[in-house]
N, CA, C and O of each residue as an XYZ file, in Angstrom:
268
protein
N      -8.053     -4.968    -27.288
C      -8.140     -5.151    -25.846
C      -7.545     -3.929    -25.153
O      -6.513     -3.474    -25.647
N      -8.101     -3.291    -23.987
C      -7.594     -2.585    -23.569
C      -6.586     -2.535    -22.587
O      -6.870     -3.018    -21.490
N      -5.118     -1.899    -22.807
C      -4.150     -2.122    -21.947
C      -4.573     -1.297    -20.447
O      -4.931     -0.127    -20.306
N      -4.394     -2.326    -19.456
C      -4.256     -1.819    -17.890
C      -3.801     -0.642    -17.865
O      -4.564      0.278    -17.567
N      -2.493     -0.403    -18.164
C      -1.141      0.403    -17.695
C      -2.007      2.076    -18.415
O      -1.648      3.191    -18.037
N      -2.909      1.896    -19.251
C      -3.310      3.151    -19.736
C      -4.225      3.214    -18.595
O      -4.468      4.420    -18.635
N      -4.737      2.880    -17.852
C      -5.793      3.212    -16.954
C      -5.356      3.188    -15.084
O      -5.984      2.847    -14.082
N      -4.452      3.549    -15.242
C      -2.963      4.097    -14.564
C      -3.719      5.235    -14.160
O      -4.708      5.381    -14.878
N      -3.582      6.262    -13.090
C      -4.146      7.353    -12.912
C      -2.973      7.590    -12.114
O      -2.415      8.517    -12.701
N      -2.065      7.187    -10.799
C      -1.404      8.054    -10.098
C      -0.457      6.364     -9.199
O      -0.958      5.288     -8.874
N       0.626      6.736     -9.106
C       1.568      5.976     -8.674
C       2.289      6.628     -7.451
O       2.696      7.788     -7.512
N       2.416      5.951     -6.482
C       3.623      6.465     -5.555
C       4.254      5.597     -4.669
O       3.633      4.789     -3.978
N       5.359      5.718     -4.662
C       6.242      4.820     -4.039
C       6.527      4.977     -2.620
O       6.944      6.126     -2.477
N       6.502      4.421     -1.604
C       6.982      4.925      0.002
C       8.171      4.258      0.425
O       8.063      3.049      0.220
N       9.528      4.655      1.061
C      10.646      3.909      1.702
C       9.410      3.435      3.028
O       8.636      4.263      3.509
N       9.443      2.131      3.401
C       8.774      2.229      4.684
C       9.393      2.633      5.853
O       8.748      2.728      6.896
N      10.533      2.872      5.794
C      11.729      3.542      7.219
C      10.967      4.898      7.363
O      10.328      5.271      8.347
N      11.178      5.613      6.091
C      11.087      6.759      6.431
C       9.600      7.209      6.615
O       9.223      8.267      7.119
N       8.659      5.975      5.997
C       7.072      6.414      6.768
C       6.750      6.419      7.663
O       5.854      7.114      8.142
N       7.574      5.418      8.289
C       7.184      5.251      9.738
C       7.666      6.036     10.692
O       7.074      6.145     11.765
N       8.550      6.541     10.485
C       9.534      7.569     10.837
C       8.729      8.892     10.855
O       8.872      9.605     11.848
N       7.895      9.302      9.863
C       7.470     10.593      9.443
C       6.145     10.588     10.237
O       5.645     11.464     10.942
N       5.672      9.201      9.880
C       4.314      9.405     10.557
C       3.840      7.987     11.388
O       3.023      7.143     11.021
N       4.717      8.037     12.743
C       4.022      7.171     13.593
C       2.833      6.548     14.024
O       1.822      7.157     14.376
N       2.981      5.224     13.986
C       1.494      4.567     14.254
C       0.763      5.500     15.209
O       1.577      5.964     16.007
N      -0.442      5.934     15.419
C      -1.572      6.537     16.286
C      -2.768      5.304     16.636
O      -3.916      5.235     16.197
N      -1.915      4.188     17.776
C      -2.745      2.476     17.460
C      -3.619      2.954     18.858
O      -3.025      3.300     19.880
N      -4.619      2.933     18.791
C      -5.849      3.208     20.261
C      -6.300      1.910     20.726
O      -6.348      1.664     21.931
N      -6.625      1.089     19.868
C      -6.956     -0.440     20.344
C      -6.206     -0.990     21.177
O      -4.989     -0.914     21.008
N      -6.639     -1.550     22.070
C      -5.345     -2.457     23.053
C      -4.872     -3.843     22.492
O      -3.859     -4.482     22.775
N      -5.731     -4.086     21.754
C      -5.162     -5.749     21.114
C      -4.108     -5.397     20.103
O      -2.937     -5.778     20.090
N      -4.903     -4.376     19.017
C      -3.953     -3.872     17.970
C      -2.644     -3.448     18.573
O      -1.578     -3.849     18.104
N      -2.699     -2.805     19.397
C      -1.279     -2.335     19.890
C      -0.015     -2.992     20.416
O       1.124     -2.568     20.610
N      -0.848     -4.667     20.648
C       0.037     -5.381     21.235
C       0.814     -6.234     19.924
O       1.963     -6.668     19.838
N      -0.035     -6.259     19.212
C       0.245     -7.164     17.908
C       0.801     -6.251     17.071
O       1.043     -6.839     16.017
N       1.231     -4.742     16.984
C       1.981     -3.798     16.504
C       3.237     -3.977     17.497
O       4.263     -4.334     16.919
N       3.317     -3.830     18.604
C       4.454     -3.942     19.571
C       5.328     -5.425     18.907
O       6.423     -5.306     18.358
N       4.754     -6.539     19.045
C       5.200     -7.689     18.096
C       5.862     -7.134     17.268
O       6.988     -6.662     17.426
N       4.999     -7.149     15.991
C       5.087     -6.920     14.964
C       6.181     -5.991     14.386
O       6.790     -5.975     13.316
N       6.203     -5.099     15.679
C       7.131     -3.683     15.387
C       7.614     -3.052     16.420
O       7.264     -2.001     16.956
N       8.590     -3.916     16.687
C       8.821     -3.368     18.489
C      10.078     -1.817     17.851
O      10.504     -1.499     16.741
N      10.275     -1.190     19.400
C      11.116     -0.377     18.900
C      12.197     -0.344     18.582
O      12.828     -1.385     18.761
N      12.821      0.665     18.056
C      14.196      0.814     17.272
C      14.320     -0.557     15.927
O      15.442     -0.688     15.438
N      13.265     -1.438     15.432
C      13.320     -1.892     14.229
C      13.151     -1.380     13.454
O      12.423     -0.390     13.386
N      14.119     -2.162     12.105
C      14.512     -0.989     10.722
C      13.400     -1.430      9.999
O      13.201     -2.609     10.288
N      12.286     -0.859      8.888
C      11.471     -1.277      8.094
C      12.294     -1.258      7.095
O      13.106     -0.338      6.988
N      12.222     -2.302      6.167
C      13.035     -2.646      4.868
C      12.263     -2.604      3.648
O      11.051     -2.736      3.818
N      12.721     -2.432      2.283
C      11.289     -2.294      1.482
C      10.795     -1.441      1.410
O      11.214     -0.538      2.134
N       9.576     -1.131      0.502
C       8.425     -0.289     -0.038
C       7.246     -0.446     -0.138
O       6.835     -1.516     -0.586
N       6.336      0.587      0.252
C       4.937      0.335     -0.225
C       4.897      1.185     -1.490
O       5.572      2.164     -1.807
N       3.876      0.511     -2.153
C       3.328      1.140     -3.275
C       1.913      1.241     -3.802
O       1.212      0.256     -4.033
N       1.610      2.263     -3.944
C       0.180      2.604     -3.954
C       0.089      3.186     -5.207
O       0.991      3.713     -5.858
N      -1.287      3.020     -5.537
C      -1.690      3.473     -7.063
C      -3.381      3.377     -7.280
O      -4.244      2.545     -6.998
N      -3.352      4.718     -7.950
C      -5.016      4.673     -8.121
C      -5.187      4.372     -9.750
O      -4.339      4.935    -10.442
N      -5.910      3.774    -10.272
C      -6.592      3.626    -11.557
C      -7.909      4.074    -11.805
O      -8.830      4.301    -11.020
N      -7.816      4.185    -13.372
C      -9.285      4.947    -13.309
C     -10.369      3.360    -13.935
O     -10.033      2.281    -14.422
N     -11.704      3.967    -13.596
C     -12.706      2.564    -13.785
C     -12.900      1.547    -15.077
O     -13.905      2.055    -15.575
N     -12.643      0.686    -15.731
C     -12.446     -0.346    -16.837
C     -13.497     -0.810    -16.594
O     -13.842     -0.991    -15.426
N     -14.404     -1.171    -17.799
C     -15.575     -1.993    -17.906
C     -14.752     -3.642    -18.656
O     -14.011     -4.104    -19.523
N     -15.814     -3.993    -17.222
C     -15.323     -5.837    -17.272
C     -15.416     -6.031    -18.034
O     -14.351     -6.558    -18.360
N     -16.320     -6.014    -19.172
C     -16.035     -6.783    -20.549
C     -14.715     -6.297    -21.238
O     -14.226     -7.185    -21.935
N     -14.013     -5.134    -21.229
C     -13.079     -4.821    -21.981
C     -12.007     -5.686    -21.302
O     -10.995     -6.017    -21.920
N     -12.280     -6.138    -19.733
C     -10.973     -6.641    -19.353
C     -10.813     -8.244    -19.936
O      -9.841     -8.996    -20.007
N     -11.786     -8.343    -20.193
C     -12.544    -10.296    -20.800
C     -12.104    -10.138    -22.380
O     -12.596    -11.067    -23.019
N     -11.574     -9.530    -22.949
C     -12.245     -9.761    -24.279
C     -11.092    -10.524    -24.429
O     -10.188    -10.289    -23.627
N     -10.815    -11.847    -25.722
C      -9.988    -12.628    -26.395
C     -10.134    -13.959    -25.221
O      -9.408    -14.945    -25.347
N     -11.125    -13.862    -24.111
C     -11.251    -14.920    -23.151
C     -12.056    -16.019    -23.467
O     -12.183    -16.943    -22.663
């Protein structure tokens, strides 16, 4: 069976303080902006991480097999 973790291509971790920090929302919608204002009014601390990761393509049957 083929392991996931080999089909791993690129990982990266984000503080969300300092993303938001680095690169401020650019929100143009007026609804979106209000539900960001909510969501994220000013001077709130973001806590946590995002994490993003690309993999490369697995054929479904390899992910099925022993199923």
């Amino acid at each position: 069976m083929n392991n996931l973790a080999d089909n791993l291509s690129f990982r990266h971790t984000f503080n969300t303080q300092k993303l938001i920090e680095s690169h401020p929302a650019k929100i143009r919608n007026a609804n979106k902006k209000i539900v960001y204002r909510i969501a994220c009014p000013p001077d709130s601390i973001h806590h946590g991480e995002i994490v993003f990761s690309r993999w490369r393509s697995i054929a479904l049957q390899d992910l099925c097999e022993g199923f």
